[in-house]
C-alpha positions in Angstrom: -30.1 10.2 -5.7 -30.9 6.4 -6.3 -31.1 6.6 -9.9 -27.8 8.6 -10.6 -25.7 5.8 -8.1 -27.2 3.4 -10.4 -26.8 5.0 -13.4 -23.0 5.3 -12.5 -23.1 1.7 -11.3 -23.7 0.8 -15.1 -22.0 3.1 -16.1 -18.3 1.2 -14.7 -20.3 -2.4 -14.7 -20.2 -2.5 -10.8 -22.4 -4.6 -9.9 -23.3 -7.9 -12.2 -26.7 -9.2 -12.0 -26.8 -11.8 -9.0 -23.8 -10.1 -7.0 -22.8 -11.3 -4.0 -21.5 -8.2 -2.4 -19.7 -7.7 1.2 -20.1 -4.3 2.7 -17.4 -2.4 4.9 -19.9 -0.3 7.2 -17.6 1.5 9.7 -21.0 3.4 11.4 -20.3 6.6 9.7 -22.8 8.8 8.1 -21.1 7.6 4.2 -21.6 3.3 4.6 -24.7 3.9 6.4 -26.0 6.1 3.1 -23.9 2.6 1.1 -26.1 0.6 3.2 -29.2 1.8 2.4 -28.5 2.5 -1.4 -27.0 -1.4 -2.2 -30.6 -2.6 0.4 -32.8 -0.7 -2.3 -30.5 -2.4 -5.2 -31.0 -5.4 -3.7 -34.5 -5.0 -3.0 -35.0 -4.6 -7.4 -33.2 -8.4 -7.8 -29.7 -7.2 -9.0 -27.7 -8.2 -5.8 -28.2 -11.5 -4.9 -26.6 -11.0 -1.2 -25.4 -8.1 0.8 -23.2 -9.0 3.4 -22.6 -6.1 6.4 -19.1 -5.8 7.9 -17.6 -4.2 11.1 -14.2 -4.2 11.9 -13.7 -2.7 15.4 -10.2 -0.7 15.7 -10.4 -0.6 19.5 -8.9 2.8 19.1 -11.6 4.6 22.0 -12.4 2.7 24.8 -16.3 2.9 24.1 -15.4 1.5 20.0 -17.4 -1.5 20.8 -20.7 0.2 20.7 -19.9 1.3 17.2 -20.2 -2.2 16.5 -23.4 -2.9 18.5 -25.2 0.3 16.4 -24.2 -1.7 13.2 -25.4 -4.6 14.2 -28.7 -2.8 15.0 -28.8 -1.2 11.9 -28.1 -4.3 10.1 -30.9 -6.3 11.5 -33.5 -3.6 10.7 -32.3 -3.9 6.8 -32.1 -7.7 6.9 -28.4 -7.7 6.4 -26.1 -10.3 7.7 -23.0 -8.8 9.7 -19.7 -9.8 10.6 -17.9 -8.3 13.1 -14.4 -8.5 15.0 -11.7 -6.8 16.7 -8.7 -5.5 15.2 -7.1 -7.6 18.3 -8.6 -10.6 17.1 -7.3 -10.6 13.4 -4.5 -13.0 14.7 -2.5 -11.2 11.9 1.4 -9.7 12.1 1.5 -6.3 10.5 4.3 -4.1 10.5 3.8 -0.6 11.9 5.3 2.3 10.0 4.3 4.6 12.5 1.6 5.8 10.9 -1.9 5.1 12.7 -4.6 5.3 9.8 -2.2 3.3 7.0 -2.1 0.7 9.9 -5.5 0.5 9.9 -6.5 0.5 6.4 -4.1 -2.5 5.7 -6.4 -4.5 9.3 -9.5 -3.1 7.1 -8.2 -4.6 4.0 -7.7 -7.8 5.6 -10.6 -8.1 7.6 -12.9 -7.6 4.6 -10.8 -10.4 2.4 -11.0 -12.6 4.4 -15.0 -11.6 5.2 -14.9 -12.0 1.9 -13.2 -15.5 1.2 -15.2 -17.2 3.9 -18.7 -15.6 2.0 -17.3 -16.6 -1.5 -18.4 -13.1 -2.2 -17.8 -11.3 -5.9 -17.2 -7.8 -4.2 -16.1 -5.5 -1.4 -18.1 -2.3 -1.7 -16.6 0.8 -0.3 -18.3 4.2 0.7 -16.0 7.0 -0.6 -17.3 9.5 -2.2 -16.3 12.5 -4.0 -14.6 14.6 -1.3 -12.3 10.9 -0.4 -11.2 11.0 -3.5 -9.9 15.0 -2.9 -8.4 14.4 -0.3 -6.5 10.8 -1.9 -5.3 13.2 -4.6 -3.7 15.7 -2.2 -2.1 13.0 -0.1 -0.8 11.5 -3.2 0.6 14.7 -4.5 2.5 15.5 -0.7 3.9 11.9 -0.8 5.0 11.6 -4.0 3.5 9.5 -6.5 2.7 8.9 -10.5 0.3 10.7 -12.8 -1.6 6.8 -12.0 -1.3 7.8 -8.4 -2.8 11.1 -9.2 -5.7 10.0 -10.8 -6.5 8.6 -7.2 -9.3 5.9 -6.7 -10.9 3.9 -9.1 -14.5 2.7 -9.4 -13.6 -0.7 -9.4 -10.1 -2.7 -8.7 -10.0 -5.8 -8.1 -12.7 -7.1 -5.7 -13.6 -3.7 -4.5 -16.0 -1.4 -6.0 -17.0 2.3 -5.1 -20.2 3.2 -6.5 -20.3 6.8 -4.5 -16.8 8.4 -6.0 -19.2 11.2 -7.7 -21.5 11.9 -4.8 -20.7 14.8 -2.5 -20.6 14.0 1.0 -23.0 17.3 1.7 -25.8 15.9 -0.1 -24.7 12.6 1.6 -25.4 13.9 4.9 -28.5 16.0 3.5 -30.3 12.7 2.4 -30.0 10.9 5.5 -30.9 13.7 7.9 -34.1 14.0 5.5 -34.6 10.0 6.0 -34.4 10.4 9.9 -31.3 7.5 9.3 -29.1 7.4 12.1 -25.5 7.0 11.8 -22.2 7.7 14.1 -19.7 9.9 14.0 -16.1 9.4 14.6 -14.1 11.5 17.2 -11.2 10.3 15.4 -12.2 12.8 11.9 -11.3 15.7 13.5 -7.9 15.1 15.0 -5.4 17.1 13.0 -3.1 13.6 13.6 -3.8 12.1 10.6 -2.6 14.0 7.3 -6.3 13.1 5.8 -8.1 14.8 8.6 -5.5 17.9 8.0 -6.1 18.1 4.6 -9.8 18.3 4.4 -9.8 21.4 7.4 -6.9 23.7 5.6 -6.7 22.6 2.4 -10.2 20.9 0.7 -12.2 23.9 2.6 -9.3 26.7 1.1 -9.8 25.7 -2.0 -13.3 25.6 -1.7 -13.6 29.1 -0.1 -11.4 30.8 -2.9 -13.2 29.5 -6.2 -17.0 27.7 -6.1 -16.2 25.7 -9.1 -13.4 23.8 -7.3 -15.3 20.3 -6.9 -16.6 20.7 -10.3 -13.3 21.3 -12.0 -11.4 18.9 -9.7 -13.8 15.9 -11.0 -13.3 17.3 -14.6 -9.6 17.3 -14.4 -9.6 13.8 -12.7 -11.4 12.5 -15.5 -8.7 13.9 -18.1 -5.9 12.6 -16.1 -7.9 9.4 -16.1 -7.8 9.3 -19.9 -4.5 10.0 -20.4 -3.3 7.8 -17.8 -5.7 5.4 -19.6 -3.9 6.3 -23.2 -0.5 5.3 -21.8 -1.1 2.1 -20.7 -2.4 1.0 -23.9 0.8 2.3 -25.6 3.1 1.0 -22.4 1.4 -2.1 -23.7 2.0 -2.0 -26.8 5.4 -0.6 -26.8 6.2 -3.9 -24.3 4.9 -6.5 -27.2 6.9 -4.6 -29.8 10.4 -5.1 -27.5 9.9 -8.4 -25.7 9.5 -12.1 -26.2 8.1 -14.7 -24.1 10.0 -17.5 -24.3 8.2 -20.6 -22.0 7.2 -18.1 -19.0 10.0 -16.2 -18.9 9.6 -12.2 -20.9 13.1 -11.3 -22.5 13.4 -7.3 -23.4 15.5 -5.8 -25.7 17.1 -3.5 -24.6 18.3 -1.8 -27.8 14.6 -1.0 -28.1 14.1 0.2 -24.8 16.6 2.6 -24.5 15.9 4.2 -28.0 12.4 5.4 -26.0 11.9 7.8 -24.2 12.8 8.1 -20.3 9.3 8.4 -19.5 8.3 5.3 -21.8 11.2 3.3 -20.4 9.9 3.6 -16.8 6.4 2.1 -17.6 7.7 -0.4 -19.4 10.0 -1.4 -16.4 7.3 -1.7 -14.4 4.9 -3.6 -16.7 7.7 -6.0 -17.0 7.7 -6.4 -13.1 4.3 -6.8 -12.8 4.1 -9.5 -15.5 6.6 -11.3 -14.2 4.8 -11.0 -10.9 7.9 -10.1 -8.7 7.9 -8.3 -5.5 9.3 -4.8 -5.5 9.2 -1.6 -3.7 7.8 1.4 -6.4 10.1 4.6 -6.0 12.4 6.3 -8.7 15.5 5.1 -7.2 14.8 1.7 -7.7 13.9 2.3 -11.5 16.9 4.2 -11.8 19.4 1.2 -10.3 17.6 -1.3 -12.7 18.5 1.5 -15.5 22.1 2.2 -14.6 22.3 -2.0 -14.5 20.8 -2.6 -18.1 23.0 0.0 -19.7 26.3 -1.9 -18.7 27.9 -3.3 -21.1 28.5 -7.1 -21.3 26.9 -9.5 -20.2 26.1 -10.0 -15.6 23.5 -10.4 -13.0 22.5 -8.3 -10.6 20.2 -9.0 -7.3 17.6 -6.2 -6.9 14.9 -7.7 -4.7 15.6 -10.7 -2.2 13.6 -13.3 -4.5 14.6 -12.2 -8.1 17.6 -11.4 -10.6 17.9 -8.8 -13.4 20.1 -11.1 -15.9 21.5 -9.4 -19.0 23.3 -11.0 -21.4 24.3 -8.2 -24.0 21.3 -6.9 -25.4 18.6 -8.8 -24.3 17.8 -8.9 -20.3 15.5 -11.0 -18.3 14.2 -11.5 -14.6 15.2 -14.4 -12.9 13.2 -15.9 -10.0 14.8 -17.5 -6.6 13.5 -20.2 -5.6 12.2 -20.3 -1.7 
């Protein structure tokens, strides 16, 4: 089991030599197999540090003992913790009435700023295979882009994932062989939360109609992967062909753009955003508004986003910034 985490570790370049690495250990049966995985890792000289962290979501009355059985466990591996209460954040995040996106965004936090205080390299998280299932289905029922579809990656950003191939069965099946204790959350089986709803009906239908599911699934992943990974590199290169940076500020042509195809002209919409570094809401009705702008004749401005412009002067369009 060690070998083939590592092996996929190299594989995605996880984990530099002399990593600094903070962990998000929730208690659960997944960090606590993370936990003792990155402790042998560390134990052959390639992390440097492994940092524990426990964020305590105060959701059950008794959730502070979750964090007293990591701390346990984290003193028996010689791993630092951090813990804290979702109360004591001290942050303002609006609630969109939806309990588990509320607290990934407090987990998100917590282990940044865990992370900024540690001058760590990484955040490792413990999804595995079966997370990465049920990310696709949610995905797919909410709406999303063949990026979206392709669901979690190895490594973004700060945060790596080295168990997004291992099964949760053999998972649980190595750590009852270890005698390795871990908890489990009440909260998993309440049909509340779309992820819990998805795994009971859906993951285990699937499963039950074809025994190659979670074999095909990961090979279909992987080709949505490389096609997803094929576009950007032509998004990319059909944005250098139609724009110009001229001191910091990216001017498109938009003769070009629209002579591409809907599909293309999307992307490239959104690589322009994201280069420019603007705040913006994804959905196709915004892409659509900035489309129905640019294809106006003349030359006008039109506000989009509180902080920035769209500015087109005949066939050449730009985003202006707002100062605040």
């Amino acid at each position: 089991m060690l070998l083939s985490i590592k092996s996929y570790i190299v594989k995605y370049n996880l984990i530099p030599p002399g990593s600094k690495i903070i962990l998000g250990l929730s208690g659960g049966p997944d960090s606590f197999f993370l936990l003792h995985m990155l402790a042998k890792i560390r134990a052959e000289g390639i992390i440097n540090k492994l940092i524990a962290a426990h964020l305590d979501h105060e959701w059950r009355d008794d959730s502070s003992k979750d964090a007293q059985f990591c701390l346990a466990a984290a003193k028996r591996y010689n791993v630092p913790i951090v813990t804290q209460k979702i109360s004591d954040l001290g942050i303002s995040m609006k609630f969109n009435g939806s309990k588990e996106e509320f607290g990934r965004k407090a987990r998100r936090h917590f282990l940044e700023s865990v992370r900024k205080k540690h001058n760590a390299d990484l955040i490792a998280l413990a999804h595995h295979a079966q997370d990465q299932q049920e990310t696709f289905f949610i995905r797919l029922i909410r709406g999303t882009s063949l990026a979206g579809l392709t669901a979690m990656k190895p490594k973004h950003g700060y945060y790596i994932r080295p168990l997004l191939e291992v099964n949760k069965k053999n998972i649980v099946d190595y750590l009852e062989q270890k005698n390795i204790p871990y908890l489990t959350d009440p909260s998993n089986i309440l049909e509340e939360f779309l992820r819990n709803r998805i795994r009971k009906k859906v993951i285990t239908a699937l499963q039950a109609c074809d025994q190659r599911f979670d074999k095909k699934f990961k090979e279909t992943l992987k080709r949505l992967s490389a096609t997803e990974q094929f576009l950007e590199q032509l998004t990319e290169k059909m944005f250098n062909e139609i724009s110009q940076n001229k001191e910091g500020i990216l001017f498109v042509n938009l003769k070009q753009l629209f002579k591409l195809h809907p599909v293309m002209q999307y992307r490239i919409l959104l690589r322009w955003l994201v280069k420019q570094k603007v705040k913006f809401s994804v959905s196709e009705g915004f892409f659509d508004e900035m489309i129905k702008f640019l294809k106006q004749p003349g030359s006008k401005e039109h506000q989009l986003y509180h902080a920035w412009y769209l500015v087109k002067k005949k066939d050449v369009a730009h985003i202006k910034l707002i100062s605040t």
